[in-house]
PLY file of the C-alpha trace (Angstrom):
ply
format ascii 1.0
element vertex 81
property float x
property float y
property float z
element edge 80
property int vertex1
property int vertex2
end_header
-97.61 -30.74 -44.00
-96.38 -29.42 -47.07
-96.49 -25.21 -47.41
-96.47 -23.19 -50.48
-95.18 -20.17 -50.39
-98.76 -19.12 -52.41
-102.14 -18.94 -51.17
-103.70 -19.54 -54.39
-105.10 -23.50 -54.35
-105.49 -22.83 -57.94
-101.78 -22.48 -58.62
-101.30 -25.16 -56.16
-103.30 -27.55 -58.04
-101.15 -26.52 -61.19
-97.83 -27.71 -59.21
-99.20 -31.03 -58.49
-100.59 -31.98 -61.82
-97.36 -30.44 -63.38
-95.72 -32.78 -60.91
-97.55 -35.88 -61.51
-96.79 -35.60 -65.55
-93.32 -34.94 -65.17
-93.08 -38.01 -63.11
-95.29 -40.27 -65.57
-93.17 -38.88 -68.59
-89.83 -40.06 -66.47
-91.48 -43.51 -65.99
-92.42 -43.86 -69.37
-89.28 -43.06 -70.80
-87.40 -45.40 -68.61
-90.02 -48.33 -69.86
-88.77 -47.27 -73.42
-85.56 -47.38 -72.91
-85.52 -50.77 -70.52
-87.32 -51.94 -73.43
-90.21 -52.66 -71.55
-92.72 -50.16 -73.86
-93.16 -52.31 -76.75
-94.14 -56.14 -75.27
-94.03 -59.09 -77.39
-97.34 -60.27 -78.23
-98.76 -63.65 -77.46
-101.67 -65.67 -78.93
-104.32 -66.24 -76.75
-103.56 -70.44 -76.57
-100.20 -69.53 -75.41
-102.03 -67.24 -72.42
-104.69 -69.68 -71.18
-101.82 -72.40 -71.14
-100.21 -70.38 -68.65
-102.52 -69.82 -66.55
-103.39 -73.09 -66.02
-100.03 -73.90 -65.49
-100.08 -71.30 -63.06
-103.56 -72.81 -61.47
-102.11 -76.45 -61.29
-98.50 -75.26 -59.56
-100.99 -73.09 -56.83
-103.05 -76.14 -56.13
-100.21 -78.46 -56.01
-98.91 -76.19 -53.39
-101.97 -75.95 -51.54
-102.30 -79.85 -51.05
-98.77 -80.01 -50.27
-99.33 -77.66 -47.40
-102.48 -79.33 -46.52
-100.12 -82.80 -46.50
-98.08 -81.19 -44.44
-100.55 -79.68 -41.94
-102.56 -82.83 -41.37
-99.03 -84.82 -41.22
-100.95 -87.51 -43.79
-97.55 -88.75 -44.53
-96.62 -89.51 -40.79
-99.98 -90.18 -38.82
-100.26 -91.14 -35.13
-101.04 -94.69 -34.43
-104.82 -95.09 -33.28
-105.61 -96.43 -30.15
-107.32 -99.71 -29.74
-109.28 -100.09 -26.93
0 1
1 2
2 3
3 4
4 5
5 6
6 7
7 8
8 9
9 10
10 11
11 12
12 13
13 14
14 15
15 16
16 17
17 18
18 19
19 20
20 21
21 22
22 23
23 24
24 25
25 26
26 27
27 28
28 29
29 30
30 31
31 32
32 33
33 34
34 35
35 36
36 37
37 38
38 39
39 40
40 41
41 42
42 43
43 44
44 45
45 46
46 47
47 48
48 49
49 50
50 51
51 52
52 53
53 54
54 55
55 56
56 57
57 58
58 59
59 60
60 61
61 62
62 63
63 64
64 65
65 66
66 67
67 68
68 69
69 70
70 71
71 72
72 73
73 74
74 75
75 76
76 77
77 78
78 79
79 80
């Protein structure tokens, strides 16, 4: 566990908050200089064409793993009795 040299939880408290800024500032000056602050807007068409690309490449994979789980594309003769 981590030990202050202080008793004082109030002063405590102060450190960590002072802490958790500092470290917030640092990230958001590294997104503004990445570039990353300012993203490029895009119309809402644009957004719901995504995602259903996104939708029909998960379900594609999904029956492709189903494909391959049931083996439909290299079945087991059937016994006739």
């Amino acid at each position: 566990m981590l030990r202050f040299p202080w008793d004082d939880t109030v002063t405590e408290g102060v450190l960590v908050s002072a802490i958790g800024t500092l470290v917030s500032v640092a990230a958001l000056v590294a997104d503004v200089l990445r570039g990353d602050a300012d993203p490029v807007l895009r119309s809402a068409d644009e957004d719901r064409r995504r995602a259903a690309d996104a939708l029909a490449e998960a379900v594609r994979e999904q029956w492709a793993a189903e494909v391959r789980l049931r083996r439909l594309q290299d079945p087991e003769p059937i016994e006739v009795g």
